[in-house]
PDB file of N, CA, C and O in Angstrom:
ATOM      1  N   UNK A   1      75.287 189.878  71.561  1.00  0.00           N
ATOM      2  CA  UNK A   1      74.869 188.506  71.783  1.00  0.00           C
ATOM      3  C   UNK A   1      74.430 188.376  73.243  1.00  0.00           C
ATOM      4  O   UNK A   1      75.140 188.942  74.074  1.00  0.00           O
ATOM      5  N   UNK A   2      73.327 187.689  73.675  1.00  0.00           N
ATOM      6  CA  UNK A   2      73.066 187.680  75.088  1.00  0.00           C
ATOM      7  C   UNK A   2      72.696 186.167  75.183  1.00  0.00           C
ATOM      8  O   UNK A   2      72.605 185.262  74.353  1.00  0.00           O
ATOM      9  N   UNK A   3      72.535 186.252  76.412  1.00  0.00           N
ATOM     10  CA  UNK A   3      72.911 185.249  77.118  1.00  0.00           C
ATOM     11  C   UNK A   3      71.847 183.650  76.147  1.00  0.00           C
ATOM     12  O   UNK A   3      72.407 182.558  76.052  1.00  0.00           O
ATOM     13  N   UNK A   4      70.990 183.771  75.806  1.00  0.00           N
ATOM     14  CA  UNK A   4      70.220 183.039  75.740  1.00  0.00           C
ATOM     15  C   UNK A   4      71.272 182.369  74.044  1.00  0.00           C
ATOM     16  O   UNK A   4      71.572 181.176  73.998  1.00  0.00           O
ATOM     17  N   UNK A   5      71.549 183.028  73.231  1.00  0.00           N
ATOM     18  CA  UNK A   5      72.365 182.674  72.008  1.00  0.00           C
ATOM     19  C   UNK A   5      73.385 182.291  72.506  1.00  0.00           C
ATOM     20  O   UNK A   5      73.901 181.470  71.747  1.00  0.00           O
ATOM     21  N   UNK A   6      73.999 182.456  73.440  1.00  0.00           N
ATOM     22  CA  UNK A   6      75.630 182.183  73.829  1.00  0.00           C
ATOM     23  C   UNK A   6      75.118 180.333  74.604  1.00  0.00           C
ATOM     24  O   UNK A   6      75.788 179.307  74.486  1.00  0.00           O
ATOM     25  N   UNK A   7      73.671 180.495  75.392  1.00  0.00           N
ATOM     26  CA  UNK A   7      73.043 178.929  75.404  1.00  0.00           C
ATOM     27  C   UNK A   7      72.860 178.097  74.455  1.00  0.00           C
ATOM     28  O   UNK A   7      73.096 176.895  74.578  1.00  0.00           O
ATOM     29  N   UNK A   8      72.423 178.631  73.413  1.00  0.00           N
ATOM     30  CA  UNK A   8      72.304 178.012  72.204  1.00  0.00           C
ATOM     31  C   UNK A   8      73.099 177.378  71.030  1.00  0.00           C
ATOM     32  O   UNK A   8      72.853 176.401  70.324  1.00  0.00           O
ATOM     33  N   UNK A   9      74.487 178.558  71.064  1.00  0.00           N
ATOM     34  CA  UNK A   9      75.858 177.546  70.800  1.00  0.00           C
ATOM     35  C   UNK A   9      76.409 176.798  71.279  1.00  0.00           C
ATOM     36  O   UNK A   9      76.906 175.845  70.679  1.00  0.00           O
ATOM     37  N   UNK A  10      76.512 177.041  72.790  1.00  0.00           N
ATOM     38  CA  UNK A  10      77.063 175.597  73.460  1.00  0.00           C
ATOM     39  C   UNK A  10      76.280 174.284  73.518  1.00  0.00           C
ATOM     40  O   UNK A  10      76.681 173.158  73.813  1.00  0.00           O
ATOM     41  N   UNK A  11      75.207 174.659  73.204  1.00  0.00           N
ATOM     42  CA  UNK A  11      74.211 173.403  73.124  1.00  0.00           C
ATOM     43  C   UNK A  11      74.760 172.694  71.844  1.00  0.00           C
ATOM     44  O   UNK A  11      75.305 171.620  71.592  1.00  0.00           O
ATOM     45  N   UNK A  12      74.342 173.848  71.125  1.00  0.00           N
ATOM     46  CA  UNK A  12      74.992 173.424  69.246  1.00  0.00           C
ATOM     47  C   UNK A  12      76.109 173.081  69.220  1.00  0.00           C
ATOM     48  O   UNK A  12      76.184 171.880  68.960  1.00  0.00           O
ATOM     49  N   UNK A  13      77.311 173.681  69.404  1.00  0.00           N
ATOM     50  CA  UNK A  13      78.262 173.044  69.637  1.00  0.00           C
ATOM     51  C   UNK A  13      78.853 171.644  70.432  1.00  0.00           C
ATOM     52  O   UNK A  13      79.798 170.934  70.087  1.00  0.00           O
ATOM     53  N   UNK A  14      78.076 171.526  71.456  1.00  0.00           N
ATOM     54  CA  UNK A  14      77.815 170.132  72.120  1.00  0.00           C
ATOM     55  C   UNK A  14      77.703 169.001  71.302  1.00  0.00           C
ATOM     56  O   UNK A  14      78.386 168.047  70.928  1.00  0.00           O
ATOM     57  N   UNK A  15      76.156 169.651  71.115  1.00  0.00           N
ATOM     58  CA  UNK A  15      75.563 168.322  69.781  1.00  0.00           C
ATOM     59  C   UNK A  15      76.618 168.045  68.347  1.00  0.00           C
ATOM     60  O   UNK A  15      77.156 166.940  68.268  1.00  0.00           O
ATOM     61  N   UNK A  16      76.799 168.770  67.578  1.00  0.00           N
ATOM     62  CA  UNK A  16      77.754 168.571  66.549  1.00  0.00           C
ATOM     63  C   UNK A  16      79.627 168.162  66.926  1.00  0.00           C
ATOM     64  O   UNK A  16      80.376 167.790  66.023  1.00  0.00           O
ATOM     65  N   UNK A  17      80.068 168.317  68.287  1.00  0.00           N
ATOM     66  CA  UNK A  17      80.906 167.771  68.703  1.00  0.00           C
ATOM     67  C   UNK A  17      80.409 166.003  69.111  1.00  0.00           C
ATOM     68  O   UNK A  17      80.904 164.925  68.783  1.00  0.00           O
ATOM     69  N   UNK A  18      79.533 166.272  69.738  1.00  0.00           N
ATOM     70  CA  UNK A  18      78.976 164.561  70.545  1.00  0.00           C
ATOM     71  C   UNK A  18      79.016 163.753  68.971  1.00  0.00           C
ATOM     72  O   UNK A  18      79.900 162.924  68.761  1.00  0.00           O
ATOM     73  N   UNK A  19      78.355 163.961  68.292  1.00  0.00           N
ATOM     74  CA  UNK A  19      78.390 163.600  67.117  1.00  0.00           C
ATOM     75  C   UNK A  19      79.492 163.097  65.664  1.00  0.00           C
ATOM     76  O   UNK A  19      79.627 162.274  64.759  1.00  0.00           O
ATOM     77  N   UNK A  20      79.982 164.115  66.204  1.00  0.00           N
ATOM     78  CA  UNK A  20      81.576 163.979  65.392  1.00  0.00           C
ATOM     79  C   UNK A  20      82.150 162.777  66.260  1.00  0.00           C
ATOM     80  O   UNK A  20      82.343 161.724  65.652  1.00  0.00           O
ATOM     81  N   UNK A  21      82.406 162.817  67.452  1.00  0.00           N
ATOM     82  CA  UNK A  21      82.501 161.717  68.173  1.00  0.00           C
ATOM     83  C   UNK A  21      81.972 160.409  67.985  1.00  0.00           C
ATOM     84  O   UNK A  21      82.612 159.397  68.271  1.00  0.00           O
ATOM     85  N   UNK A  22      81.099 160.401  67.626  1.00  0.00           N
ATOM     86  CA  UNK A  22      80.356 159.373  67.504  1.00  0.00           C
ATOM     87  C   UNK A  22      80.463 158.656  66.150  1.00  0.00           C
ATOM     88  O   UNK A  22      80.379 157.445  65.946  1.00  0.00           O
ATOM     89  N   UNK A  23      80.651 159.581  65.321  1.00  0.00           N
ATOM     90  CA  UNK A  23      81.024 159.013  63.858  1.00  0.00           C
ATOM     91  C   UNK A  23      82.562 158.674  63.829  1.00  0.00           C
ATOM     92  O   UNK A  23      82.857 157.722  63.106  1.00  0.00           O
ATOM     93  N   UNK A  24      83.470 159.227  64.420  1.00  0.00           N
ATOM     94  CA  UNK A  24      84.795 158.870  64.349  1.00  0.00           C
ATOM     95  C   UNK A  24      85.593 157.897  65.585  1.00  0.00           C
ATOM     96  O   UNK A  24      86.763 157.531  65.700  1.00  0.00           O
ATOM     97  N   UNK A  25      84.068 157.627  66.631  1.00  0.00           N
ATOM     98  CA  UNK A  25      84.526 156.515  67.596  1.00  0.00           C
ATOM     99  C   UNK A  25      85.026 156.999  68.707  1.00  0.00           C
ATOM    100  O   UNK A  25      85.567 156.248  69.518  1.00  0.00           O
ATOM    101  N   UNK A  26      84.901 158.578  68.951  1.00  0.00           N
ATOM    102  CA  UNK A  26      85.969 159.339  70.020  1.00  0.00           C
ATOM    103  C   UNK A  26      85.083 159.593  70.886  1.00  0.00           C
ATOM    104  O   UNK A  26      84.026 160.179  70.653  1.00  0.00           O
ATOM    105  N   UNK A  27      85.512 159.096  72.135  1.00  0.00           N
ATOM    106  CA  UNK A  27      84.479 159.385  73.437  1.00  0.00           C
ATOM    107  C   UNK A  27      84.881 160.229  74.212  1.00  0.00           C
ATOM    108  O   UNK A  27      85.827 159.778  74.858  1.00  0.00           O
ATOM    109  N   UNK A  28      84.585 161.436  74.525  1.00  0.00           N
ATOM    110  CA  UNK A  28      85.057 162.418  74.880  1.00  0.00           C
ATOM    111  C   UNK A  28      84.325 163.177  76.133  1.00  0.00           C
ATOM    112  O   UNK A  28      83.465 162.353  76.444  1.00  0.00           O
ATOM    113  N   UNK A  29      84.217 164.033  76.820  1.00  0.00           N
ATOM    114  CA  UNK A  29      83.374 164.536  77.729  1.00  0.00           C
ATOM    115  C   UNK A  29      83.101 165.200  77.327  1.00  0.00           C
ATOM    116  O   UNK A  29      83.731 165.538  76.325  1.00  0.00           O
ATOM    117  N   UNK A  30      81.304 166.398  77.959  1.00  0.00           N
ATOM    118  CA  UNK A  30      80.706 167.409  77.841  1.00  0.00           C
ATOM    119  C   UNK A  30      81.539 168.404  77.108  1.00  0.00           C
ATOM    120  O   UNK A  30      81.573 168.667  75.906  1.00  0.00           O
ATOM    121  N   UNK A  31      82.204 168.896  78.116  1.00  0.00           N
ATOM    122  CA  UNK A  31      83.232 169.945  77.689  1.00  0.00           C
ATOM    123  C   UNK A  31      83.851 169.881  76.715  1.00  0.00           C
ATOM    124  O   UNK A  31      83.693 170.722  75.830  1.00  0.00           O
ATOM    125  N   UNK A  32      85.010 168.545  76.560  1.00  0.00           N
ATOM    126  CA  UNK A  32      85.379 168.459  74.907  1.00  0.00           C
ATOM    127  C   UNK A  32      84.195 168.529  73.967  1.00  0.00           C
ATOM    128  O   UNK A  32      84.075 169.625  73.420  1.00  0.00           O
ATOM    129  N   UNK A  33      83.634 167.961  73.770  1.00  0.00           N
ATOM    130  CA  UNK A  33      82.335 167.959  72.363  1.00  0.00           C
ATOM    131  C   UNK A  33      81.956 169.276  72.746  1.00  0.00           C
ATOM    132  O   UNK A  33      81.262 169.757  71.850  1.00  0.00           O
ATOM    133  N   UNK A  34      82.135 170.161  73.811  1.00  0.00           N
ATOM    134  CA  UNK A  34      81.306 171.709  73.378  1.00  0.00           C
ATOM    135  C   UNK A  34      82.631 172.266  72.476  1.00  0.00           C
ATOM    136  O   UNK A  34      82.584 173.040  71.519  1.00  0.00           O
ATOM    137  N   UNK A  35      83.486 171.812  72.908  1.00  0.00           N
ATOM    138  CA  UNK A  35      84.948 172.895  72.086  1.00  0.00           C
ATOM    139  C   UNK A  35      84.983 172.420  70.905  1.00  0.00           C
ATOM    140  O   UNK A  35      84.893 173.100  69.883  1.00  0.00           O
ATOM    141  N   UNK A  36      85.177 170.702  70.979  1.00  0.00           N
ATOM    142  CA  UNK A  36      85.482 170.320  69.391  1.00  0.00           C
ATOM    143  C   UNK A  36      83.689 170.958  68.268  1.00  0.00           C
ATOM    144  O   UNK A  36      83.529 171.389  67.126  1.00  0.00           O
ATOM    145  N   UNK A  37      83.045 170.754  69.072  1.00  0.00           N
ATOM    146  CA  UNK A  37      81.990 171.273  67.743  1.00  0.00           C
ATOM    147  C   UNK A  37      82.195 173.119  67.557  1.00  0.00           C
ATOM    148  O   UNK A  37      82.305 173.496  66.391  1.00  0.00           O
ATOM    149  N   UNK A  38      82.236 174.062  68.508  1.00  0.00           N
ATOM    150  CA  UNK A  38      82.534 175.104  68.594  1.00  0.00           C
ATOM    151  C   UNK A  38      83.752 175.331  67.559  1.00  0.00           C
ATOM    152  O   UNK A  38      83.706 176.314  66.820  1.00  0.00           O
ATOM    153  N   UNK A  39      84.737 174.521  67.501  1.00  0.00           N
ATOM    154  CA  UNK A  39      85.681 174.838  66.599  1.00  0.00           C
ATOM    155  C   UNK A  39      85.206 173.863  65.550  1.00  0.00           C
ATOM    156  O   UNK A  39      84.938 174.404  64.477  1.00  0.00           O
ATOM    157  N   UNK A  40      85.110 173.119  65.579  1.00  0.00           N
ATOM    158  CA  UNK A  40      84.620 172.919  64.225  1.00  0.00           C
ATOM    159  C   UNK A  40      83.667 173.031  62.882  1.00  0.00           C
ATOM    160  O   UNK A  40      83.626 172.628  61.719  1.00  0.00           O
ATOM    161  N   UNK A  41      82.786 174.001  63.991  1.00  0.00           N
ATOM    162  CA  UNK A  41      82.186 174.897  63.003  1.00  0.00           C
ATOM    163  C   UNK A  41      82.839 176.166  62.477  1.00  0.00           C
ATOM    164  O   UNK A  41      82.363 176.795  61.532  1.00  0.00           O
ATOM    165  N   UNK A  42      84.023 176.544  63.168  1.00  0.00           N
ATOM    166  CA  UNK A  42      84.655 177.427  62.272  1.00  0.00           C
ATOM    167  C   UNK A  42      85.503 176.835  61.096  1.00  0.00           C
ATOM    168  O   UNK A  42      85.556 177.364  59.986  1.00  0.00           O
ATOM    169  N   UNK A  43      86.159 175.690  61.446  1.00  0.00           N
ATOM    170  CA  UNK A  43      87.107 174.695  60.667  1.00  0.00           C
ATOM    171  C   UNK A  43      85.859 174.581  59.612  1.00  0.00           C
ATOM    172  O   UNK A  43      85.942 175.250  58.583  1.00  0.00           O
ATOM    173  N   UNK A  44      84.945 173.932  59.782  1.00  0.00           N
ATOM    174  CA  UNK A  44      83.864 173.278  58.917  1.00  0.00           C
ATOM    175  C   UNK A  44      83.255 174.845  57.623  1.00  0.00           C
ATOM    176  O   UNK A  44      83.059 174.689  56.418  1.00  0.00           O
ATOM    177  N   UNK A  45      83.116 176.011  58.294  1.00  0.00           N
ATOM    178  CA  UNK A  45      82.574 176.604  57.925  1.00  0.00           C
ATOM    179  C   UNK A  45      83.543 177.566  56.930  1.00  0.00           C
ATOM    180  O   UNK A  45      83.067 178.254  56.027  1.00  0.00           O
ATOM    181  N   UNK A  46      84.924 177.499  57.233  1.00  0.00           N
ATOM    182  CA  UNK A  46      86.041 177.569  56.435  1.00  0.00           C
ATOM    183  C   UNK A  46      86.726 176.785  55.121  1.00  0.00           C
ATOM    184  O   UNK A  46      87.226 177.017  54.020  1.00  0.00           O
ATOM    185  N   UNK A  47      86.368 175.625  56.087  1.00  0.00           N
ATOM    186  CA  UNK A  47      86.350 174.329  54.318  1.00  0.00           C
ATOM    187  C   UNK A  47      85.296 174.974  53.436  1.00  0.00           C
ATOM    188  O   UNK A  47      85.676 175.427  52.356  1.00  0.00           O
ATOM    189  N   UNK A  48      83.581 175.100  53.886  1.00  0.00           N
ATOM    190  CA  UNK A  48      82.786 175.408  52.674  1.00  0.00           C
ATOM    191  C   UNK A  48      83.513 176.371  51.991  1.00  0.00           C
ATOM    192  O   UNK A  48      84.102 176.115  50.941  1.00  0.00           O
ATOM    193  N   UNK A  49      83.512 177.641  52.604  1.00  0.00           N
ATOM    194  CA  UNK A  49      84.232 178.805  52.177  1.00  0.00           C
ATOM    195  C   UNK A  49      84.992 178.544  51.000  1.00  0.00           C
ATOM    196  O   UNK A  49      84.670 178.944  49.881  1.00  0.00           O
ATOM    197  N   UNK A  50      85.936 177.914  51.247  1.00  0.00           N
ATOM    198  CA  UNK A  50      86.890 177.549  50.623  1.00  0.00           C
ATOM    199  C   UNK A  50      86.623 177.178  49.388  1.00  0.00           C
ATOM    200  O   UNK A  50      87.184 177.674  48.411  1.00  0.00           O
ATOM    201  N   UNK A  51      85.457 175.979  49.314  1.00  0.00           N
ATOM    202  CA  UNK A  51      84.861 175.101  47.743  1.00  0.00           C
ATOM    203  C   UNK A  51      83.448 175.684  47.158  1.00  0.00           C
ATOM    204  O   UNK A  51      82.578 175.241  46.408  1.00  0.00           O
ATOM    205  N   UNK A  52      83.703 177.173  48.040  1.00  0.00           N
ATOM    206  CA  UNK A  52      82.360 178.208  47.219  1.00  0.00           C
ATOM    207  C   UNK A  52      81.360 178.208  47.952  1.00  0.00           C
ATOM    208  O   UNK A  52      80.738 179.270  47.948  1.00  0.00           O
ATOM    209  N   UNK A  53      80.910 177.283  48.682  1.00  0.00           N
ATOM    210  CA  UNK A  53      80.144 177.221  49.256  1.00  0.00           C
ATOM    211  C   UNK A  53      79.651 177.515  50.816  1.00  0.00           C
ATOM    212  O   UNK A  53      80.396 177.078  51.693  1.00  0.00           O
ATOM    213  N   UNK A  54      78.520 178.183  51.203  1.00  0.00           N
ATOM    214  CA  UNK A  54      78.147 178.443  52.467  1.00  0.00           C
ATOM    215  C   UNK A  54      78.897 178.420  54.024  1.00  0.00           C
ATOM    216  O   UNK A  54      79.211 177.259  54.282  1.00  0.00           O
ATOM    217  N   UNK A  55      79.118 178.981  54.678  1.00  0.00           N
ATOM    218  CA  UNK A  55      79.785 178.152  56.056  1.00  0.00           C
ATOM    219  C   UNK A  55      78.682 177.879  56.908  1.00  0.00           C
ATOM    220  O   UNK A  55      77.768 177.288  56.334  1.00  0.00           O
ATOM    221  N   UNK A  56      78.444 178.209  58.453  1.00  0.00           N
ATOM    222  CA  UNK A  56      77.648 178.172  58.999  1.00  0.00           C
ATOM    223  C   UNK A  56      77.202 179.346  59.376  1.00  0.00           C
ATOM    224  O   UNK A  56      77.762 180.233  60.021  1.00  0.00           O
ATOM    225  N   UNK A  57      75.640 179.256  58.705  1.00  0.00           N
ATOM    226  CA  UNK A  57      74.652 180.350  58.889  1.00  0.00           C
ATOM    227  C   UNK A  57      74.028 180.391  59.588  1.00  0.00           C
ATOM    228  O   UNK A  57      73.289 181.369  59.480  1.00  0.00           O
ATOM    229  N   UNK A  58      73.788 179.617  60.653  1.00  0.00           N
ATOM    230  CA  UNK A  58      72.689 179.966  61.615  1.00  0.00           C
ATOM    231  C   UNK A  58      72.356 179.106  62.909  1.00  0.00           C
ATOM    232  O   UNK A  58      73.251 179.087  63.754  1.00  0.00           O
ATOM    233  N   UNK A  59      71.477 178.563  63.118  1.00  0.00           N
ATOM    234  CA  UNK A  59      70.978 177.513  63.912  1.00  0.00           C
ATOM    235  C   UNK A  59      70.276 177.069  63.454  1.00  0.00           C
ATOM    236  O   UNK A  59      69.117 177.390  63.713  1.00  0.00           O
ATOM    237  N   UNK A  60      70.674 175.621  62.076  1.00  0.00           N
ATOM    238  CA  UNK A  60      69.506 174.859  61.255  1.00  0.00           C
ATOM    239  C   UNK A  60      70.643 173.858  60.768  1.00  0.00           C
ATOM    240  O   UNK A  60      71.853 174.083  60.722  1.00  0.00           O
ATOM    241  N   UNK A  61      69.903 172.599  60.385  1.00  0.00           N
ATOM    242  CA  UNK A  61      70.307 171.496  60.080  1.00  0.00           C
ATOM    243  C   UNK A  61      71.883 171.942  58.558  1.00  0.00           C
ATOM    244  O   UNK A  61      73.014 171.469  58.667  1.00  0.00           O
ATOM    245  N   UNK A  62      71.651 172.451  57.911  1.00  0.00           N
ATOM    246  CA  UNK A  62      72.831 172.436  56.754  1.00  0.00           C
ATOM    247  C   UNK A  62      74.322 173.026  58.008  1.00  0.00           C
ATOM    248  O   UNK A  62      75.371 172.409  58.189  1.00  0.00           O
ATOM    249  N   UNK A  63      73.917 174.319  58.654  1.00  0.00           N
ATOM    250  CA  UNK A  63      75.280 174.651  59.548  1.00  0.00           C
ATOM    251  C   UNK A  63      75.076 173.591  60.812  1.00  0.00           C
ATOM    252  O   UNK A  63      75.947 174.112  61.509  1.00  0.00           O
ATOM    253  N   UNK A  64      74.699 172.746  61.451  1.00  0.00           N
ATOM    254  CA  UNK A  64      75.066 171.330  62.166  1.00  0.00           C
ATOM    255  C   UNK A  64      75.768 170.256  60.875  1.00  0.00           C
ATOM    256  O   UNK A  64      76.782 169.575  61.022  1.00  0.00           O
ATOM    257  N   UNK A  65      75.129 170.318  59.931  1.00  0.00           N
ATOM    258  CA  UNK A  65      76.382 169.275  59.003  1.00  0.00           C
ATOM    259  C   UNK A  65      77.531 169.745  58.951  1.00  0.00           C
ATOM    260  O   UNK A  65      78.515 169.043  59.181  1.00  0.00           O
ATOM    261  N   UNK A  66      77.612 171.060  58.628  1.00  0.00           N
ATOM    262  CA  UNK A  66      79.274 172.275  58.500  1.00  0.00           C
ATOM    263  C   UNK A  66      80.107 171.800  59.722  1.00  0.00           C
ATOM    264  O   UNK A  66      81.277 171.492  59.494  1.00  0.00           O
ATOM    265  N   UNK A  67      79.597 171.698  61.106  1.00  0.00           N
ATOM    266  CA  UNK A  67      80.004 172.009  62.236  1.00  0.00           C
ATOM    267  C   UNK A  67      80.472 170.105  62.483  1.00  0.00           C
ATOM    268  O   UNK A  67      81.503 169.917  63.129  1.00  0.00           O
ATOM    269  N   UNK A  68      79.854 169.079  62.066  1.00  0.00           N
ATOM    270  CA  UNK A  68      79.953 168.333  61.985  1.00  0.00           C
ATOM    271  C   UNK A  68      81.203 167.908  61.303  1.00  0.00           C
ATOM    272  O   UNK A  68      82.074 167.249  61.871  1.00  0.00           O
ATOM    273  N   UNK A  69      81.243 168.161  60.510  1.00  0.00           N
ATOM    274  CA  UNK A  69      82.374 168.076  59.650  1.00  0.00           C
ATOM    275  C   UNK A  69      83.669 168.685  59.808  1.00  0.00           C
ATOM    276  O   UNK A  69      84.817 168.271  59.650  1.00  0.00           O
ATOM    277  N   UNK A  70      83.201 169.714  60.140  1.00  0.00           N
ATOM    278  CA  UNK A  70      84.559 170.402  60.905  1.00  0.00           C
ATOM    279  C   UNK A  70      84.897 169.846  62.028  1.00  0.00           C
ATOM    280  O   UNK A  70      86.121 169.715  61.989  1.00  0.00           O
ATOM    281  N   UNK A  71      84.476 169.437  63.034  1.00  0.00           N
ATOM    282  CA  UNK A  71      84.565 168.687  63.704  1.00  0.00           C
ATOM    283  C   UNK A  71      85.251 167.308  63.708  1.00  0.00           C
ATOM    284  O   UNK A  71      86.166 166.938  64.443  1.00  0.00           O
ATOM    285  N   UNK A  72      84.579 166.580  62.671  1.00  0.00           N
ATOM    286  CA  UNK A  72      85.330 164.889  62.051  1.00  0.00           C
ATOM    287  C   UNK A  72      86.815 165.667  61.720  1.00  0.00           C
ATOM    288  O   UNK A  72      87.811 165.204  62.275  1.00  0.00           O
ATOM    289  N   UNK A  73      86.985 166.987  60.710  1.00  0.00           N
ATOM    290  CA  UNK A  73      87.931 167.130  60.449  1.00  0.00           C
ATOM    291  C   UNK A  73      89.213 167.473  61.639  1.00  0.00           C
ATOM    292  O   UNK A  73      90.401 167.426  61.322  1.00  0.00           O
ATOM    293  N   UNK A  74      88.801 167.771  62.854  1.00  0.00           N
ATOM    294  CA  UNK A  74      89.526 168.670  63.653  1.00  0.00           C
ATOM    295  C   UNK A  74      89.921 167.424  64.588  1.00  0.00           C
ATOM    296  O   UNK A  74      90.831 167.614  65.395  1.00  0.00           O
ATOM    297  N   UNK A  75      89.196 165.945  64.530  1.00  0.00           N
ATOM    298  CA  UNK A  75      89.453 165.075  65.550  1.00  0.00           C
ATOM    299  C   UNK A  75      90.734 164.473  65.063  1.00  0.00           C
ATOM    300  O   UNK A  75      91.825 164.290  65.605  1.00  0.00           O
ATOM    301  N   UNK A  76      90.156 164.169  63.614  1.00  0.00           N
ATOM    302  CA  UNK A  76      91.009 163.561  62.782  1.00  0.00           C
ATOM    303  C   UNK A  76      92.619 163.921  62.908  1.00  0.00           C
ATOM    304  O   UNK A  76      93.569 163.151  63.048  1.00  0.00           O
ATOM    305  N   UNK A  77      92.591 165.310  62.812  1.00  0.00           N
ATOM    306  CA  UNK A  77      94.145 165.821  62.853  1.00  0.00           C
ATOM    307  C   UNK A  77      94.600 166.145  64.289  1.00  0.00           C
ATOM    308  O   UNK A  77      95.755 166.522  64.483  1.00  0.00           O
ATOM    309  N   UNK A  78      93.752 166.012  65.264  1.00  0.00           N
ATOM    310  CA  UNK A  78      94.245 165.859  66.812  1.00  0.00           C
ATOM    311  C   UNK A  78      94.946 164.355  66.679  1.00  0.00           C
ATOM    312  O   UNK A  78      96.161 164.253  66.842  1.00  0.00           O
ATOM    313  N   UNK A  79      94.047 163.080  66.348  1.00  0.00           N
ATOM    314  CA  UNK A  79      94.693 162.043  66.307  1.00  0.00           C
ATOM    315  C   UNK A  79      95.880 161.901  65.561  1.00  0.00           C
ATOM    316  O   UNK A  79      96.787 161.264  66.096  1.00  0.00           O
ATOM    317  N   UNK A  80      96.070 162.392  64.363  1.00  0.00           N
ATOM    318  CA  UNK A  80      97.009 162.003  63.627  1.00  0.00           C
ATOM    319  C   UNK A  80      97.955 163.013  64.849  1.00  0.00           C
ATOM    320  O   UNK A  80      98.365 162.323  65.782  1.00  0.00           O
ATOM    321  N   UNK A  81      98.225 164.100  64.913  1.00  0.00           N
ATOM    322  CA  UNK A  81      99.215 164.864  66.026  1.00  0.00           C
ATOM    323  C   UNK A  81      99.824 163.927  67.146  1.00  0.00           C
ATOM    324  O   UNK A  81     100.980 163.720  67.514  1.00  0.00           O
ATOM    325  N   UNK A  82      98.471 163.394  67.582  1.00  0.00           N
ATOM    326  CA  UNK A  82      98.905 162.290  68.784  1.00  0.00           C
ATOM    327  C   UNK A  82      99.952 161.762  68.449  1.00  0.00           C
ATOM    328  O   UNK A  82     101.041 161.990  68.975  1.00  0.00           O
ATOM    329  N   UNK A  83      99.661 160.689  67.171  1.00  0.00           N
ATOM    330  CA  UNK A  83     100.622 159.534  67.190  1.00  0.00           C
ATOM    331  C   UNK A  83     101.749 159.614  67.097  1.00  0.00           C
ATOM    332  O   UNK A  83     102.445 158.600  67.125  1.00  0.00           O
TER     333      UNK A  83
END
């Protein structure tokens, strides 16, 4: 992996964290939304797995929904931990 792909996930990961944020109301900084989407495309891409279906394949709109989702899912259970 070189350098220019390792740019391209943190971007991706950014965006599908900022996002998850945004759908679940959580305002977070740069850095968090690069981790929460980064992990939540593994979380996300583990749920598909799971119901047969695809995880995240690539850099294209279906693995940003995966990563998305994994994401909603990963905020979700940070909050519930919180309380």
């Amino acid at each position: 992996m070189n350098i220019v792909n390792i740019i391209v996930w943190l971007v991706f990961g950014g965006l599908a964290g900022w996002l998850a944020g945004f759908v679940t109301g959580s305002r977070s900084g740069l850095v968090t939304n690069i981790i929460v989407g980064i992990i939540g495309a593994f979380i996300g891409g583990f749920l598909m797995n799971l119901l047969g279906k695809r995880g995240v394949t690539g850099f294209d709109l279906y693995s940003l929904i995966v990563a998305i989702i994994g994401a909603i899912v990963l905020t979700i259970l940070v909050r519930a931990l919180n309380r």
